[in-house]
N, C-alpha and C positions, 0 to 999 in steps of 0.2 A: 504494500500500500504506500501511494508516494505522501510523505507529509509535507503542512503547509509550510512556506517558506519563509512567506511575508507577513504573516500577521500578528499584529503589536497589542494586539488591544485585550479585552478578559479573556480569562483561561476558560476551559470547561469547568462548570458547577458553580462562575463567578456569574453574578445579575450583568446583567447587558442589554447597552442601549442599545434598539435597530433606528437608524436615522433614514430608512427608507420608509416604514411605516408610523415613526413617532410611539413604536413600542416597546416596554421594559420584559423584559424574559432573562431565562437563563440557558447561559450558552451551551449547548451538546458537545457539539465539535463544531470542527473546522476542517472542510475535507477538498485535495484536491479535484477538479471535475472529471479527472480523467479515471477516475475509482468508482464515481457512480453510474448505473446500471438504469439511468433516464434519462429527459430531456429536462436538463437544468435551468435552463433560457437566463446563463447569470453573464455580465459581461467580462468577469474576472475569472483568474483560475481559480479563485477559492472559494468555497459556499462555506455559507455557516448555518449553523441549524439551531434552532431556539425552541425554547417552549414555554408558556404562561407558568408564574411562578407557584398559583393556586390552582391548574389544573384548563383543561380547555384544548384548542387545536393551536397544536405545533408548528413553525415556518421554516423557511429556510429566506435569507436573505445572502447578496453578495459581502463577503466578508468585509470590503473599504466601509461598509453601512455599520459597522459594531463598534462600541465606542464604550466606555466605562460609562454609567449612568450621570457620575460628579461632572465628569467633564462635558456633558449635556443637557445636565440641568442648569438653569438659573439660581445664581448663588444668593443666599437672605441680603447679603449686605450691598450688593446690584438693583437693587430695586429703583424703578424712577422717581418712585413718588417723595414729594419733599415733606419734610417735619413738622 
């Protein structure tokens, strides 16, 4: 099985942002396209597979879209609103 090469962002069983759909899940893996046995339709070599953290249907998004949840959130002390 060829593993991924590039990808920086959470491990498997770490929460993870998808920035392709605005959804939090936890990461499965991260697998090259050439190991899976469908039609992936991802533009990267790498898929990453997610799932709801309470339970629900599973995704797969192109791995560039995974991100640590912090660094996707908006931070408390960023807020616009004045005092």
């Amino acid at each position: 099985m060829m593993q991924p090469t590039s990808h920086n962002g959470p491990k498997r069983g770490q929460e993870a942002y998808d920035a392709a759909t605005g959804r939090i899940g936890v990461l499965q893996d991260v697998c090259h396209v050439d190991v899976l046995a469908f039609d992936h339709q991802m533009p990267g070599p790498l898929v990453a597979f997610l799932r709801p953290q309470k339970g629900g249907q599973e995704w797969m998004t192109d791995s560039k879209n995974v991100q640590f949840p912090e660094e996707a959130r908006p931070h408390p002390d960023s807020s616009d609103e004045l005092p």
